[in-house]
C-alpha beads as a LAMMPS data file, in Angstrom:
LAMMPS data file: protein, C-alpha beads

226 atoms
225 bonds

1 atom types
1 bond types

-500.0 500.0 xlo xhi
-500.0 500.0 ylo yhi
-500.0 500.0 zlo zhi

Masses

1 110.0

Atoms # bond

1 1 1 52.353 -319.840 156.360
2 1 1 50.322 -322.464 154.364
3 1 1 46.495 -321.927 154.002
4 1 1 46.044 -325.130 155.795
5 1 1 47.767 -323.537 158.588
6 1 1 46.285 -320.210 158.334
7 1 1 42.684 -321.355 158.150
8 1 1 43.590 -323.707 161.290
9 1 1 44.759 -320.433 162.983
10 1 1 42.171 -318.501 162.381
11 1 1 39.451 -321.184 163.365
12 1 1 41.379 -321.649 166.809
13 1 1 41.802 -317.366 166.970
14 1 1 37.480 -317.443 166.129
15 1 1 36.416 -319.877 169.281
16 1 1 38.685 -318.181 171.694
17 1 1 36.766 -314.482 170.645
18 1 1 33.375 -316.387 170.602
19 1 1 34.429 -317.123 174.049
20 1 1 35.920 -313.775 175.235
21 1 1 32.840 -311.937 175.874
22 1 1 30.566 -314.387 178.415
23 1 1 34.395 -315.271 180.097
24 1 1 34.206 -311.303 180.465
25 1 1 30.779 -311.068 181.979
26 1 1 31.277 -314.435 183.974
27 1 1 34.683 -312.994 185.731
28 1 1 32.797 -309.567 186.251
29 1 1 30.114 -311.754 187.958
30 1 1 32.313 -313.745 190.154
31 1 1 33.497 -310.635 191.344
32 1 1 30.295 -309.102 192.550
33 1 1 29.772 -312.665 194.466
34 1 1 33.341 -312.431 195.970
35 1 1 32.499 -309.061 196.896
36 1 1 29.172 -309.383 198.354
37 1 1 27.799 -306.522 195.696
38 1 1 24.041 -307.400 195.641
39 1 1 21.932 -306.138 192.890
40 1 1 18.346 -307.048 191.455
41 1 1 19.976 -309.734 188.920
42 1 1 22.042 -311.193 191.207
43 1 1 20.610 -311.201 194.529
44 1 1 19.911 -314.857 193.952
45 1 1 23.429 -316.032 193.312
46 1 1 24.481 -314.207 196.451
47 1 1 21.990 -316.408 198.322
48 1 1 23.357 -319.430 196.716
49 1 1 27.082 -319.054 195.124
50 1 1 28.108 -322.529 194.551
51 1 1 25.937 -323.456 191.450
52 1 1 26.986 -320.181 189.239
53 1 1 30.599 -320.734 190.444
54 1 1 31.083 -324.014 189.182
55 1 1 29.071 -323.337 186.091
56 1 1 31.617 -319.788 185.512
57 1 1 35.442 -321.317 186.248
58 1 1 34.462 -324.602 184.419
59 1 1 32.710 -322.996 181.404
60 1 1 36.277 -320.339 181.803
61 1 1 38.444 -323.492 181.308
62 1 1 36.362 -325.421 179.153
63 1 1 35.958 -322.521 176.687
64 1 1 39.139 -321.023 175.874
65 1 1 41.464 -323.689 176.468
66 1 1 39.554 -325.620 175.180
67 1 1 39.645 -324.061 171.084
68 1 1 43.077 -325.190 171.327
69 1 1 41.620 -328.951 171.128
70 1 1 40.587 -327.940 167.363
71 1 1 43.468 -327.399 166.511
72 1 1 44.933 -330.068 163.776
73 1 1 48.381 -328.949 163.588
74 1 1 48.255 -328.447 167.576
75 1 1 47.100 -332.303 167.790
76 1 1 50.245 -333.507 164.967
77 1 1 52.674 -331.741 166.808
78 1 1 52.000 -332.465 170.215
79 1 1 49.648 -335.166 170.858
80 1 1 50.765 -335.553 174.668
81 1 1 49.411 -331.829 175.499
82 1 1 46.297 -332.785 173.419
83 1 1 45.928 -335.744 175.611
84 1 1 46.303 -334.248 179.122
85 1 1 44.313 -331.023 177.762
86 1 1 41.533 -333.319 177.395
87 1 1 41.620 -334.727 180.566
88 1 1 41.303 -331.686 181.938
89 1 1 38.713 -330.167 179.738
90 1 1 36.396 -333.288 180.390
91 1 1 35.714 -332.618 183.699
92 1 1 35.479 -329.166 182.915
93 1 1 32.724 -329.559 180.431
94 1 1 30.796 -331.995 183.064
95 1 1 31.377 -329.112 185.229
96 1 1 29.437 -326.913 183.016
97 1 1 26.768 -329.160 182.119
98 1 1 25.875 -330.264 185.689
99 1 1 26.079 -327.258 187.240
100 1 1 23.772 -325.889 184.596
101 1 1 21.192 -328.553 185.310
102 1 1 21.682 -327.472 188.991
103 1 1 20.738 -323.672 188.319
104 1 1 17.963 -324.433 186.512
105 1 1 16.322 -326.283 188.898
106 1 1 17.470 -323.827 192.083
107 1 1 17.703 -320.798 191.216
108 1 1 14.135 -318.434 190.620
109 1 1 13.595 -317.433 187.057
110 1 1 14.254 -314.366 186.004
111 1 1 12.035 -311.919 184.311
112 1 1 11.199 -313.299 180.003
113 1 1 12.773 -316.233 181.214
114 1 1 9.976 -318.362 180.836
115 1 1 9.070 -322.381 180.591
116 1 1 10.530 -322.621 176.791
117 1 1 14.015 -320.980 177.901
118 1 1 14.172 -323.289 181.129
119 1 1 13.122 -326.132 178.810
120 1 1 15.803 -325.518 176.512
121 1 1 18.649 -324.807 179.104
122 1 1 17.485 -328.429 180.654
123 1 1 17.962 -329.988 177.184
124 1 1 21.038 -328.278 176.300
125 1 1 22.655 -329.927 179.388
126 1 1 21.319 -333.170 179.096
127 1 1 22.741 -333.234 175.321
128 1 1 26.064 -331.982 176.477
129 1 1 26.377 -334.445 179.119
130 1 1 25.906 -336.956 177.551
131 1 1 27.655 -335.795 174.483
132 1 1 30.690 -335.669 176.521
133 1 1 30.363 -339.135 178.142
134 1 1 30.068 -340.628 174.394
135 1 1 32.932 -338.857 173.631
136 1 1 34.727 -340.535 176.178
137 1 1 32.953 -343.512 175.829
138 1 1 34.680 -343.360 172.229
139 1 1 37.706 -342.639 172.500
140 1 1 38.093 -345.276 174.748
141 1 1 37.004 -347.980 172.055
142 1 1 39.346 -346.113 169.748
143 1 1 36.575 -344.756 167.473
144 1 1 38.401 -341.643 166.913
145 1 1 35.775 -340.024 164.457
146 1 1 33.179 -340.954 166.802
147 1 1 35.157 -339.151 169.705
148 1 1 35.708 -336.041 167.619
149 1 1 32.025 -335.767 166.484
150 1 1 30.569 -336.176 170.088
151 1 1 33.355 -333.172 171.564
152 1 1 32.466 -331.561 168.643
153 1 1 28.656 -331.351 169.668
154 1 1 29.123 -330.994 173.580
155 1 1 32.065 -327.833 172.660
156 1 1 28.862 -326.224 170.453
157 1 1 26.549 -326.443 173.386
158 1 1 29.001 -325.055 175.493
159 1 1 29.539 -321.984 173.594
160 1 1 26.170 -321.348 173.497
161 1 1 26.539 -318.424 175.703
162 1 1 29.117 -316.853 172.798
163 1 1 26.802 -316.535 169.817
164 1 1 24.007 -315.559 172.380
165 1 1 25.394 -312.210 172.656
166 1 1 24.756 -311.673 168.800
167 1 1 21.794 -313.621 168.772
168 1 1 20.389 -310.957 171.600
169 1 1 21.764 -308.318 169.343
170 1 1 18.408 -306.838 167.975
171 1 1 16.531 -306.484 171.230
172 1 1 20.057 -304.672 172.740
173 1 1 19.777 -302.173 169.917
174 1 1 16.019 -301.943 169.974
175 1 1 14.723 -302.784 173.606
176 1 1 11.004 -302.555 172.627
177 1 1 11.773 -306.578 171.093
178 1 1 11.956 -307.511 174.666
179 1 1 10.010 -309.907 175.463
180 1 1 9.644 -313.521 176.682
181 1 1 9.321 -314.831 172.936
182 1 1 11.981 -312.834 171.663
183 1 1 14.697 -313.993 174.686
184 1 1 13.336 -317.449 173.479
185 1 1 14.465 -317.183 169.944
186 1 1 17.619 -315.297 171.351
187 1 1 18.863 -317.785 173.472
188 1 1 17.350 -320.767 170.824
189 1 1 18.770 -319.162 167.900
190 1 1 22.381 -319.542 169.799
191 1 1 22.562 -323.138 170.952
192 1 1 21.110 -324.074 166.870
193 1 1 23.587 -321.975 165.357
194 1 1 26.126 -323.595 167.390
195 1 1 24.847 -326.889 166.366
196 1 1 24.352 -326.575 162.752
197 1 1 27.823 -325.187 162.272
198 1 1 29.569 -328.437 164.554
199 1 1 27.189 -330.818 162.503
200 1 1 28.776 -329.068 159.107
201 1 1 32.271 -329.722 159.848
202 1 1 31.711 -332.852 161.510
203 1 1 29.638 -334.126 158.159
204 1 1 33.058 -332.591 156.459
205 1 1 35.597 -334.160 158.415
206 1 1 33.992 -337.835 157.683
207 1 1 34.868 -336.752 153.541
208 1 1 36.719 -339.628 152.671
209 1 1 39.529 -337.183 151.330
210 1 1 39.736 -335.138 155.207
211 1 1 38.985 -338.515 157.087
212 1 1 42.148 -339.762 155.047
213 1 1 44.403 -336.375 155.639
214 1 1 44.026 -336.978 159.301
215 1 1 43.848 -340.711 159.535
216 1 1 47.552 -341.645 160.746
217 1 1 47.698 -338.730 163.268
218 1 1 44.479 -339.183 164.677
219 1 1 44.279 -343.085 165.586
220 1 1 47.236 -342.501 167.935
221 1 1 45.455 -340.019 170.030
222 1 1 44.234 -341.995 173.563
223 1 1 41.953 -339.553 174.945
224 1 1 41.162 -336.124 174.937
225 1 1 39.104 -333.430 172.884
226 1 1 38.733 -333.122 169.453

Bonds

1 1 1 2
2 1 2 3
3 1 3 4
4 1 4 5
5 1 5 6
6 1 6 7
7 1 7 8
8 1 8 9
9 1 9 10
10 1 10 11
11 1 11 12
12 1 12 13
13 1 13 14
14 1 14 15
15 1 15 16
16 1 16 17
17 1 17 18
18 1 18 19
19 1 19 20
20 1 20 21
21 1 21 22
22 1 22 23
23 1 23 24
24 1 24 25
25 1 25 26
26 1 26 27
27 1 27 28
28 1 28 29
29 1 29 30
30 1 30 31
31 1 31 32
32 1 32 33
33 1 33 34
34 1 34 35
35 1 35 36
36 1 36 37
37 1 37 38
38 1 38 39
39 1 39 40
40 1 40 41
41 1 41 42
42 1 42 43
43 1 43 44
44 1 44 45
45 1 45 46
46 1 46 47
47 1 47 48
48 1 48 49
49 1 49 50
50 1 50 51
51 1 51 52
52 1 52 53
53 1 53 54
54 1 54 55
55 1 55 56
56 1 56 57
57 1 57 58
58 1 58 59
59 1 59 60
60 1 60 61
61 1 61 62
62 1 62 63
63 1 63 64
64 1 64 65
65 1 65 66
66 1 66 67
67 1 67 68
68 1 68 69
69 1 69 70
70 1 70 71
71 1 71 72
72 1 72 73
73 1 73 74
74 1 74 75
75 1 75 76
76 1 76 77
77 1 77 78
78 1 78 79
79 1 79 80
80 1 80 81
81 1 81 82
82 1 82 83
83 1 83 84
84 1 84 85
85 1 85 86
86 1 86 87
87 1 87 88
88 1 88 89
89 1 89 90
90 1 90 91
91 1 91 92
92 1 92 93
93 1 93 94
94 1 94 95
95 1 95 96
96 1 96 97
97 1 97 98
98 1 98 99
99 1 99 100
100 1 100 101
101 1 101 102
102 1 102 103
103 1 103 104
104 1 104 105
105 1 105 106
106 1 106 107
107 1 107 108
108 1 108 109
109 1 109 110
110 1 110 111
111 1 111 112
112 1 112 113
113 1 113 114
114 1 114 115
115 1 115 116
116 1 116 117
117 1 117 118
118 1 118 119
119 1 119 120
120 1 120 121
121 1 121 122
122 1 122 123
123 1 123 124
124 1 124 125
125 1 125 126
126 1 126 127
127 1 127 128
128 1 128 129
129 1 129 130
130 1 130 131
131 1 131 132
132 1 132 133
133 1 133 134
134 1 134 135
135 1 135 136
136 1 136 137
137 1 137 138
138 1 138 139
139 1 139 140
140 1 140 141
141 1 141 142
142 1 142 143
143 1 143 144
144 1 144 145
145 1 145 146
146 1 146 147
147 1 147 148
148 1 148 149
149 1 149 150
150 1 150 151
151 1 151 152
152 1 152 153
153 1 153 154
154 1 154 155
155 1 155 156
156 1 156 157
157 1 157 158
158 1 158 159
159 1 159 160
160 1 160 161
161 1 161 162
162 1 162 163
163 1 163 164
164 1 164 165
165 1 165 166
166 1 166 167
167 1 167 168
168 1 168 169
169 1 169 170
170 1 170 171
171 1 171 172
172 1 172 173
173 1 173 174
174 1 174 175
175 1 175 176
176 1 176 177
177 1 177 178
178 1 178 179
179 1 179 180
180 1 180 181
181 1 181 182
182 1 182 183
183 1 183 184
184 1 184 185
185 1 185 186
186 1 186 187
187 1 187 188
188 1 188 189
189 1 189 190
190 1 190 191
191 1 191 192
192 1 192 193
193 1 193 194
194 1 194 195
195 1 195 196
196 1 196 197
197 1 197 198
198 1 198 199
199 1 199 200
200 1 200 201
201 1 201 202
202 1 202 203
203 1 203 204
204 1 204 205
205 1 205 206
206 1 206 207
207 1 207 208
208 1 208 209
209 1 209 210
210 1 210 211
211 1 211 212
212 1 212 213
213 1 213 214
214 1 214 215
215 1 215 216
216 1 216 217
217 1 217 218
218 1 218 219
219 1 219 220
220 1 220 221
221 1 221 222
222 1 222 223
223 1 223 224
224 1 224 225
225 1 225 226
């Protein structure tokens, strides 16, 4: 195997364990609300299922199927799969970012939860809204850099949740750093990381030595992910 297609293995093999752990906890969850199990964290998705439902299966899909998107040799090989995959995903990620407006504003906060983490979680799907509809938006006028950057972004945001379970590290090993700054920075620290690493590559990608490895390949792709 070539580095090339090591290092594009490995990337792929990296988002799909990012994603592995809140897929985890999200299926456990849907579980307890299939099975009626009430308990103090969530009692309020019990009263009102639909919201964390949509926001579980679509951030599910939109996760792990979704690393496959970043895959280069994946998108030479078989650009039809990369196409449909993305029609798919699209929704999925709108699915995400919607219903995550939609909890915000429903559901009751919890406790440390405060008005910077419901600030942020009101930004976050703003950005990846509208990062996805720019996408699209893109891809459409065949700005295929453009397209890649803006799934790029709205993919970060979306696995969010991922690094959040290192971010949240600390106080798990050392519960006296509870608190309602510390789940700030926790749940901060996550989305940023996320960002600054999609920013990165993106910045690399548009290298006129990668923009011209991909060039050919990438202007025939219609629609889609990254």
């Amino acid at each position: 195997m070539s580095r090339s297609r090591l290092a594009d293995s490995l990337a792929v093999a990296g988002l799909i364990l990012l994603g592995i752990v809140p897929a985890i906890a999200g299926s456990m969850r849907l579980r307890q609300i299939a099975g009626g199990i009430a308990t103090a964290d969530n009692a309020r998705f019990l009263a009102m299922p639909w919201p964390v439902v949509v926001h579980i299966v679509g951030a599910i899909l939109f996760a792990l199927p979704g690393a496959l998107q970043f895959s280069a040799e994946l998108r030479r090989r078989r650009m039809a799969w990369h196409r449909l995959a993305g029609a798919i995903l699209v929704p999925c990620g709108l699915a995400v970012s919607l219903s995550g407006l939609w909890m915000a504003q429903s559901y009751p906060r919890v406790d440390l939860d405060g008005a910077v983490v419901y600030g942020m979680r009101i930004l976050v799907g703003a950005l990846m809204t509208a990062s996805l509809w720019l996408g699209v938006s893109a891809v459409r006028r065949h700005d295929i850099a453009a397209h890649r950057a803006w799934m790029m972004r709205a993919y970060a945001l979306a696995m969010g949740a991922g690094t959040q379970v290192l971010t949240h590290l600390p106080m798990m090993v050392a519960p006296s750093l509870w608190s309602e700054l510390s789940r700030a920075i926790a749940m901060g620290a996550g989305w940023a990381i996320n960002i600054l690493v999609a920013e990165l590559l993106i910045q690399r990608s548009a290298h006129p030595g990668a923009a011209g490895r991909e060039a050919t390949p990438a202007l025939r792709l219609p629609a889609g992910l990254p």
